[in-house]
N, C-alpha and C positions, 0 to 999 in steps of 0.2 A: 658762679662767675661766668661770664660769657666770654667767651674762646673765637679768637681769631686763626686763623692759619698762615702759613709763609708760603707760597705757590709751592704748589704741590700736585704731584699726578703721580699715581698710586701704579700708572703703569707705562714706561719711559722707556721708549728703544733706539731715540737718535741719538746721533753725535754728531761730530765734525768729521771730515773726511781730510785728509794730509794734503798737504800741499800739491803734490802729483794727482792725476786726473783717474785714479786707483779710486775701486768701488770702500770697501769700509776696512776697518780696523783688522790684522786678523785673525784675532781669535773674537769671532761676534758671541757674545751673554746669550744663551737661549733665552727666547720669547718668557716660558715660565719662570725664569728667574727673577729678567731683568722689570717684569711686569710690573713686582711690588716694591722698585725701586722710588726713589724720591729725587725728586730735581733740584740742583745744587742751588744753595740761598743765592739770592740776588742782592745787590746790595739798597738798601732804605729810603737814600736817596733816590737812585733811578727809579723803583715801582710807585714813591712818594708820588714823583712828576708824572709818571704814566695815568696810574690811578685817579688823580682829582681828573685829569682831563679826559682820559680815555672811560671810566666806569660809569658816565653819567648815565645810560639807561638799566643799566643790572638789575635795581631793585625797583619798577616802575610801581610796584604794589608789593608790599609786604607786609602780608596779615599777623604776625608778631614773630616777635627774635626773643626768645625767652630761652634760661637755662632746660634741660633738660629733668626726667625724674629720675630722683636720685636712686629709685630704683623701683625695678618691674618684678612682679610678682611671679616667679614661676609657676610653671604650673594652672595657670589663673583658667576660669571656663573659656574666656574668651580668647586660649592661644590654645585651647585642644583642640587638634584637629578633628574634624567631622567626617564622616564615609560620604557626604554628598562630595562630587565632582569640583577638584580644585579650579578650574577653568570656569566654572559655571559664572556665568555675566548674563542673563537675560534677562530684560527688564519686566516688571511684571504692571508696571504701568505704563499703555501705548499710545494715553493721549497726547496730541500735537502739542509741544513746549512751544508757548507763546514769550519771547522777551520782549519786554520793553528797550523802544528805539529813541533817545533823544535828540542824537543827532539827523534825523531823516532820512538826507541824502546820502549817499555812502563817498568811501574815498575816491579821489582821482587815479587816476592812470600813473599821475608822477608821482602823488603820493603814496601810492601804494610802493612804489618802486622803491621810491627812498625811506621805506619803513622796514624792505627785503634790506637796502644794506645796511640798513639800523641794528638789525636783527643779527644778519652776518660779524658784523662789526663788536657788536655784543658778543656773542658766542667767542671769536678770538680773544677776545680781553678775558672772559670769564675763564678760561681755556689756562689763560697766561699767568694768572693771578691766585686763583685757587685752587685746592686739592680737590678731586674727584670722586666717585666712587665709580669705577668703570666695567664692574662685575656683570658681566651681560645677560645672566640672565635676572639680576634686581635688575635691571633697566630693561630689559624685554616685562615684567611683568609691573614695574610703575607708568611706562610708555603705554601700554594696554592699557590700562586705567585711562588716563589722560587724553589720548586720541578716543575714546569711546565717550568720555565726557566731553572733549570739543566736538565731536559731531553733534551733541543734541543743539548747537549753538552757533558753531562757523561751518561754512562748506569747505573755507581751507583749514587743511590739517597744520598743526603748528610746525611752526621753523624747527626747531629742537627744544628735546627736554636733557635738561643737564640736572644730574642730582651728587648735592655739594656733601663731601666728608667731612662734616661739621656739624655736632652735639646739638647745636642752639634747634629752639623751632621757629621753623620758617622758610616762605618760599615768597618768589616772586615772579611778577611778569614782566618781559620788554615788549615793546614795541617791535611785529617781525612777527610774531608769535614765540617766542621765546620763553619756554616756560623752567624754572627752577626749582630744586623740593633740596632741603638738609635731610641728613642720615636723621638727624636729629627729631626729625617732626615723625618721622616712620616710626621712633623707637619710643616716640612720647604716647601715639597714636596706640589704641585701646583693639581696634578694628578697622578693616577694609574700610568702614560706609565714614567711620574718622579722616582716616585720609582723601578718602573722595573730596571731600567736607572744605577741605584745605585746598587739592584741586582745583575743585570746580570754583572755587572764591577766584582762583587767578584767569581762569578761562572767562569767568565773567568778567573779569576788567579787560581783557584783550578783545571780549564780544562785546563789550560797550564803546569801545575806543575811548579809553580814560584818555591816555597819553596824548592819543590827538586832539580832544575836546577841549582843553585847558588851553587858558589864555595864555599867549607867550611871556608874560611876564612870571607864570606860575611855574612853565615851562621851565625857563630859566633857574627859577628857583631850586624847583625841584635838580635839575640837573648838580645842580653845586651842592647840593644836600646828597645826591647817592654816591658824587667826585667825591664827597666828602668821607663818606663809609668806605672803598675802595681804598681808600687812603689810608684809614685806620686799619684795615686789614695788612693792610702793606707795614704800618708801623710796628703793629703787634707785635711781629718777627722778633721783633728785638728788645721792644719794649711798650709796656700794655700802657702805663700810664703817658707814651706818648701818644696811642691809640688813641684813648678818653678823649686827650687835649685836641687831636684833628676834629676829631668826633662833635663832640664840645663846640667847637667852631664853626664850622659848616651846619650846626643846627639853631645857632643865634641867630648867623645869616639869615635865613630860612624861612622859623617859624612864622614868622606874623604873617607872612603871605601866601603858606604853603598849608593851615590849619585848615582851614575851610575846605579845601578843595579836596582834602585826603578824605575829611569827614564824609562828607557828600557821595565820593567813590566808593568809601569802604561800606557804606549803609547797600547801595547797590548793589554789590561785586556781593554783601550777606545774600539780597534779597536774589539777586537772580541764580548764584549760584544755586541756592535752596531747589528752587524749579530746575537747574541742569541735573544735578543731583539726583534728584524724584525720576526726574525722565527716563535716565540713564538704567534706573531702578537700585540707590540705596538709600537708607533710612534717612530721612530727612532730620530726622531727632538727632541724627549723629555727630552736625554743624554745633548744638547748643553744646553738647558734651564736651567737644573739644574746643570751643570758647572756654569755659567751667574751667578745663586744666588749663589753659593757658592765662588765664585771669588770676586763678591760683599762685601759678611760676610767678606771674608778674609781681603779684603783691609781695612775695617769698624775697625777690630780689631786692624793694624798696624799703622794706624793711631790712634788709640785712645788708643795705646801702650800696650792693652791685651794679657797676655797671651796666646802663641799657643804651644801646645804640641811638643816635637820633631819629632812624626811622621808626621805631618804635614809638617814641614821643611824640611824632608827627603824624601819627597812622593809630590813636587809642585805642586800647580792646577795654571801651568803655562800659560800665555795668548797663546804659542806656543800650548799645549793641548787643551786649547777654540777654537782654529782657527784650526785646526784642526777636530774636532769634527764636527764644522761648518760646514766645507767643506765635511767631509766624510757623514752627513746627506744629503746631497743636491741629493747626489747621488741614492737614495731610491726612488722611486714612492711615490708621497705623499698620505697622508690617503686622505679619504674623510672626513668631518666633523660628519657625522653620527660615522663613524669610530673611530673617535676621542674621542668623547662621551661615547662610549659603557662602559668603566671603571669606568663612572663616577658617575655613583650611586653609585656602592661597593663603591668608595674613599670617599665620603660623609660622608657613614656610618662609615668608618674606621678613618678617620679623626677625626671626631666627637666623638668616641667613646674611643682614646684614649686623646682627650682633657678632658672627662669627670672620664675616670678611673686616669688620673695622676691628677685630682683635678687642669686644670690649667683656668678652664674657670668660671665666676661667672654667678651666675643667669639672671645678667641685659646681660654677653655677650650671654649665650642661647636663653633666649628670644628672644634677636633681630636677631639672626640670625633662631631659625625657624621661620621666617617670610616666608625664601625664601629655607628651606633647612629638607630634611626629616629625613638625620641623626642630626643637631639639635636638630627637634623637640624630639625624640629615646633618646636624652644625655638629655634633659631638664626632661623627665620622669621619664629615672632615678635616675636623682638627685631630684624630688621629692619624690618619693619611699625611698630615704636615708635620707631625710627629713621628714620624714614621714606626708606627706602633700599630702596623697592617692587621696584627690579627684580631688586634681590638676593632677595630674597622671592618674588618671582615666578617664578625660575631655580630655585629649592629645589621650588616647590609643581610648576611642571612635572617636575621630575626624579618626584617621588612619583608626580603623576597616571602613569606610565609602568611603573609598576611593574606585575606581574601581578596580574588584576581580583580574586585570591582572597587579595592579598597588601591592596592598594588594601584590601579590605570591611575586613577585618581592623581596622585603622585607625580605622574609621569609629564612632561620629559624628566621633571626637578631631579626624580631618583636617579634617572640615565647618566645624567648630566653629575650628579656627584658620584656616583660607582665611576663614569670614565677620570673623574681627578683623585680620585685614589689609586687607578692605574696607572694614573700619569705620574705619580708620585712615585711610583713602582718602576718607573720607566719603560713599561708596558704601554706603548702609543701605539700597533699596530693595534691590542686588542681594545684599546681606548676608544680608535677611530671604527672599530667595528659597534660598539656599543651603540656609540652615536649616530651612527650612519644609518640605522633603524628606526631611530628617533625621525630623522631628519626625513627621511623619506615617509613619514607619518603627517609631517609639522612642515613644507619645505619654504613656508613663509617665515619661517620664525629665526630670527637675526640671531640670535643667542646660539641657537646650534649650528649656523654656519660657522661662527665665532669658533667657538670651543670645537667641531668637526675640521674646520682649518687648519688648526692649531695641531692636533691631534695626525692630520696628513704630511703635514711641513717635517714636523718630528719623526713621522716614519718613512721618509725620503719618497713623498707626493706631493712635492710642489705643486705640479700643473694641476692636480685635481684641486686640489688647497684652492689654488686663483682662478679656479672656477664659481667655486663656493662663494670669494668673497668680493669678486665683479663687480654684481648687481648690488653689493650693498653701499659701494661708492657711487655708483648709478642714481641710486633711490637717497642715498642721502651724505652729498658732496662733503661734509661735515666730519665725516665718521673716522674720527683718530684711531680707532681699536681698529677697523677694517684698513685703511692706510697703513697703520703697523703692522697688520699680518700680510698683506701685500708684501711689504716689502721684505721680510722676513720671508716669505715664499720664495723670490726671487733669488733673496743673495741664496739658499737653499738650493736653487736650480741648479743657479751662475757654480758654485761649489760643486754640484753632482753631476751634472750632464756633461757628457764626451763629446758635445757638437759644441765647437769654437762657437759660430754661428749663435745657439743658444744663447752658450755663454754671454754673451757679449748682447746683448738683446736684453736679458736678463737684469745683466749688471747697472743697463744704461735705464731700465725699468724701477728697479731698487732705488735706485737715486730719485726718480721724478715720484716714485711713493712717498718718499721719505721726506719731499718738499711740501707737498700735501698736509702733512703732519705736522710739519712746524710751519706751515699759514695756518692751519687753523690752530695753532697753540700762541700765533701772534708774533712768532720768531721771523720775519720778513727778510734779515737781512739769511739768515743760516737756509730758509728757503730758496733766495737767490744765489747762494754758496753750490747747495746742492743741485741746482738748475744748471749752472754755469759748467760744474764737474761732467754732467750728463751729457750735456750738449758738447762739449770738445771731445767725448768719446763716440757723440754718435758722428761729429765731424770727423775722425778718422776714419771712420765706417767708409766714410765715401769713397776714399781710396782705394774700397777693399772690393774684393766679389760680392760683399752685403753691400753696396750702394744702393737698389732697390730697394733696404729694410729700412737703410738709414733718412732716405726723403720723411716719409710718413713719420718720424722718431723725432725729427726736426721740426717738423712743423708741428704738433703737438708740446714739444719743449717752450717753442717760441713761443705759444700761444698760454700757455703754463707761465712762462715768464711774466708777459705782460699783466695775466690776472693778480701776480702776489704785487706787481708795482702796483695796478690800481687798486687794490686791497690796502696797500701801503700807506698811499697818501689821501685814503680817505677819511676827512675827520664828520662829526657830526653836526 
């Protein structure tokens, strides 16, 4: 059965703030708690009307939406981990990746611009509408993937990668660069060079310029075909077989003018993907493989009469695409088996890791599988850490610390990074943030351990170093809701601990302009200009005060914060 979700974010730290121009609620949810909270349903109606109109670029390519496998093999060769180097990404073939160009000339100036808020504008709605996976370091190690496979092909790095809490397989591209992956296509996925495989298929439609190459009439089409899915998602909430029937509808619209065009891309986005893939250096053979399973799910479902979304229908994973693919792998030098391998530790870990964050594995299936597998054993710890069944947890991390120190690094930050959440769980954040902080000075690029190092300082009353950490990750990428919420989280932290009025109040009027941040990009426009509005009459009292100097500069960054969520607000596509 294919599975919709109700908007949902896996990790939710606003609110509303009262009526008086008072920073938040006050007893604030700690960050860890309130992380794996779920946002209150919305009602059918409103997301019905958002979604047909606002979702039209979500899914500009999606290489199929199938049920997931009913079940993964524990233990299998290809989820043991390896003693080669989990980080190991170097390619072993350095020829120039040649793509083919049909469009020529490249985009304008304007069009480029208006494909940046395409992009933006996407990200909000997707933001707004479905559940997450926001576990930073699965997204520090699918985002490595991805940006290492768009460089064999764009010189810009994509707008964002969002990866959806959702079984089915399947990923897509926007327009913007905007790239998507389901939990689901990870969990289906055999190995690293599998998932690449799925990657690189979306990176080659964003490095073809699908989206823009198509006649406006196709355009059009296609928009009212993925209003349409967005819609269905929205219906599911409540009720599946009104999904179907939106579903159903926006794909009669559709077809006859949208068949061709999908065909055409998708044969592409197979073939040059192949070549990003090779480049990047994974198996090429890896693309047919996971055609095979998905060709597989597909038939599973039509025989057993399941529903399959329109994009699906309109985008075949036709046996002509299977045999083909076939055929186009055969043509690659093959790996060597070492070669083969090299991914397979990371995949272990990532595997594993997001069987345990989406809660879909029980204790009896972890167990048995760290028998034979190191990310296992990593997901069985810290689901006793959330258990709080420490010594069991404690008996697994000494087993690890004991392993050989070339096997140990191998591992590393992953290990760091789950020993400090079982401290955390302990409520040991001083020695949490020590763990980390060794890492991070190892790794000081890697978004995931600022994340979790943040986190870790906020809790042990270090704000200011917290929002030093998590600065530049707003800087690098205005987008970032997890870095937004630990900002502000740092703040009210401050606002709370620090003996300088002054702080204080600086602080509090900071918390507020984070927290607007967060709900624009979750597409909440108006709760963004609530919390804009709060900020700015606290920093207008400021004026009155000895901080009149702090308050200019707080001011004019408010106002200019203002004006972006209105033109964020009334821009349609």
């Amino acid at each position: 059965m294919f599975y919709f979700h109700q908007s949902l974010t896996g990790r939710t730290v606003s609110y509303e703030v009262a009526s008086s121009p008072t920073l938040l609620t006050p007893d604030t949810v700690s960050i860890h708690k309130r992380r794996h909270s779920h946002k209150r349903r919305r009602s059918v109606a409103h997301r019905l009307s958002l979604s047909i109109l606002s979702a039209a670029i979500l899914t500009i390519s999606a290489m199929t939406a199938v049920t997931p496998k009913s079940s993964h093999a524990a233990g299998s060769d290809l989820r043991q981990a390896s003693s080669a180097p989990y980080d190991s990404w170097q390619s072993t073939d350095t020829q120039e990746l040649s793509l083919p160009s049909l469009r020529g000339q490249g985009l304008s100036f304007a069009e480029q611009y208006h494909n940046k808020l395409l992009g933006e504008w996407s990200l909000r709605n997707i933001n707004k509408s479905i559940k997450m996976e926001h576990d930073p370091w699965i997204h520090e190690t699918v985002k490595d993937m991805t940006w290492r496979l768009n460089a064999q092909a764009r010189q810009q790095a994509p707008m964002g990668l969002v990866i959806i809490d959702n079984p089915s397989i399947n990923a897509f591209a926007a327009p913007g660069g905007v790239i998507g992956i389901n939990t689901g296509t990870i969990l289906a996925a055999s190995s690293m060079d599998e998932l690449a495989s799925v990657v690189a298929h979306e990176v080659a439609h964003i490095s073809q310029r699908h989206y823009e190459s198509g006649a406006d009439e196709r355009k059009k089409a296609l928009l009212m075909q993925i209003g349409g899915m967005l819609a269905a998602i929205a219906a599911s909430a409540v009720d599946g077989d009104a999904a179907a029937a939106v579903m159903m509808g926006s794909q009669t619209a559709t077809m006859n003018s949208s068949m061709a065009f999908s065909r055409n891309n998708e044969r592409e986005a197979d073939r040059v993907g192949m070549q990003i893939m090779t480049q990047a250096g994974y198996d090429p053979r890896a693309m047919p493989r996971f055609f095979a399973t998905m060709n597989q799910q597909s038939q599973l479902n039509q025989v057993e009469n399941r529903f399959l979304p329109s994009f699906v229908r309109s985008h075949p994973l036709s046996n002509e695409r299977l045999s083909e693919s076939q055929s186009r792998a055969q043509h690659y030098p093959p790996l060597s088996l070492a070669e083969q391998q090299r991914h397979q530790g990371l995949f272990d870990l990532l595997y594993w890791r997001v069987q345990s964050t989406g809660k879909h594995a029980s204790e009896t299936v972890l167990t048995t599988a760290a028998k034979n597998s190191v990310g296992a054993k990593l997901a069985l710890m810290q689901w006793y850490g959330e258990q709080q069944r420490f010594d069991d947890a404690d008996e697994i991390l000494a087993a690890l610390n004991k392993l050989p120190a070339a096997q140990r690094q191998g591992l590393e930050p992953f290990l760091s990074i789950t020993h400090s959440q079982l401290l955390a769980e302990q409520g040991n954040w001083a020695k949490a943030a020590d763990t980390l902080a060794s890492q991070q000075r190892l790794y000081p690029e890697r978004r995931d351990l600022r994340l979790y190092l943040a986190e870790a300082l906020t809790n042990s009353n270090q704000p200011l170093q917290a929002q030093a950490l998590l600065k530049p990750l707003t800087q690098q990428q205005p987008s970032d809701r997890y870095a937004w919420q630990s900002l502000q989280l740092a703040n009210e932290k401050l606002a709370k601990t620090t003996t300088t009025p002054k702080l204080a109040n600086i602080a509090t009027i900071n918390a507020l302009r984070y927290r607007s941040h967060d709900q624009l990009w979750s597409g909440r426009y108006d709760a963004a200009l609530t919390s804009l509005t709060q900020a700015k009459q606290l920093a207008d009292n400021l004026q009155n005060t000895a901080q009149a100097g702090s308050a200019r500069p707080l001011l004019a960054n408010i106002k200019a914060e203002i004006k972006n969520v209105k033109t964020a607000q009334d821009f349609e596509p």
